[in-house]
N, C-alpha and C positions, 0 to 999 in steps of 0.2 A: 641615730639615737645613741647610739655609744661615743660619740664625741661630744653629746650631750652630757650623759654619764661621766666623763672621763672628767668634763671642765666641772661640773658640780663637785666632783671627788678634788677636785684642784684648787677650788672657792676662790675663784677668779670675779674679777669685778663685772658689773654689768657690760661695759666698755668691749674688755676681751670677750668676756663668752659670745655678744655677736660677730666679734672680727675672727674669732676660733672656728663658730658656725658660720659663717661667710666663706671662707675657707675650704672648710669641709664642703657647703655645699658647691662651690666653684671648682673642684677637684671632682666631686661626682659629675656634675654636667658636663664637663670636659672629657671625664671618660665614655660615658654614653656618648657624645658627641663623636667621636672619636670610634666607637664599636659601630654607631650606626654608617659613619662613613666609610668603613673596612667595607660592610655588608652592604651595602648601598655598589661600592665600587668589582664585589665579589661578583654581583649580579649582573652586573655588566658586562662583566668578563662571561659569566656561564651562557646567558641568553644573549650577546649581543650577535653572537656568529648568527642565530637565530632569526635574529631580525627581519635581514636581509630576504628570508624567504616567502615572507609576509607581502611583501609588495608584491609580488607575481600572483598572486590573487588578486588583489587592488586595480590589476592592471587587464582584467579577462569578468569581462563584464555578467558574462555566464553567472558567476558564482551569486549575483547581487538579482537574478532573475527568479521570477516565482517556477514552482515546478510545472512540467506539462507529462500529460498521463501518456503513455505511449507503451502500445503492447510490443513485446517481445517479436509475438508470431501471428501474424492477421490469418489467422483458420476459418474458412469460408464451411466446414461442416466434419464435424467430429464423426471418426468412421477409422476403418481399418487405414489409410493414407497418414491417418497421423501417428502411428506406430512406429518407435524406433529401429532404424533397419542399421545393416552393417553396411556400409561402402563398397561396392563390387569390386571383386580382386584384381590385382592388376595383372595388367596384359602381359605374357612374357614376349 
């Protein structure tokens, strides 16, 4: 918009003012072009170590299986037995 501004304040012909705005905007797209490909390449750099660890799941079928219920501790009958106790001392 200001090199809009600028070329009005200038009273350039029709001619120039799009080759002025051509200009300007060929210079913006090239900078964002240019910003996105810094950060495009930034990223690669930060997550590509990253990557690599991604396969070793891909590779262990487990991870792609549905869940199964499985108790901890099969208790055949709650009662004093299941009390936590200390480990008996050891032998000298």
């Amino acid at each position: 918009m200001a090199v809009a501004v600028l070329v009005a304040i200038a009273c350039l012909d029709a001619p120039a003012v799009a080759a002025v705005m051509l200009g300007a905007w060929a210079l913006v797209a090239l900078a964002e072009w240019t910003a996105a490909r810094a950060a495009r390449r930034q990223a690669a750099i930060l997550y590509g170590a990253i990557a690599g660890v991604g396969r070793a799941f891909a590779e262990d079928p487990s991870w792609f299986a549905p869940p199964v219920e499985r108790m901890a501790l099969a208790i055949a009958e709650v009662g004093d037995g299941t009390a936590a106790r200390l480990p008996p001392p050891p032998s000298e």
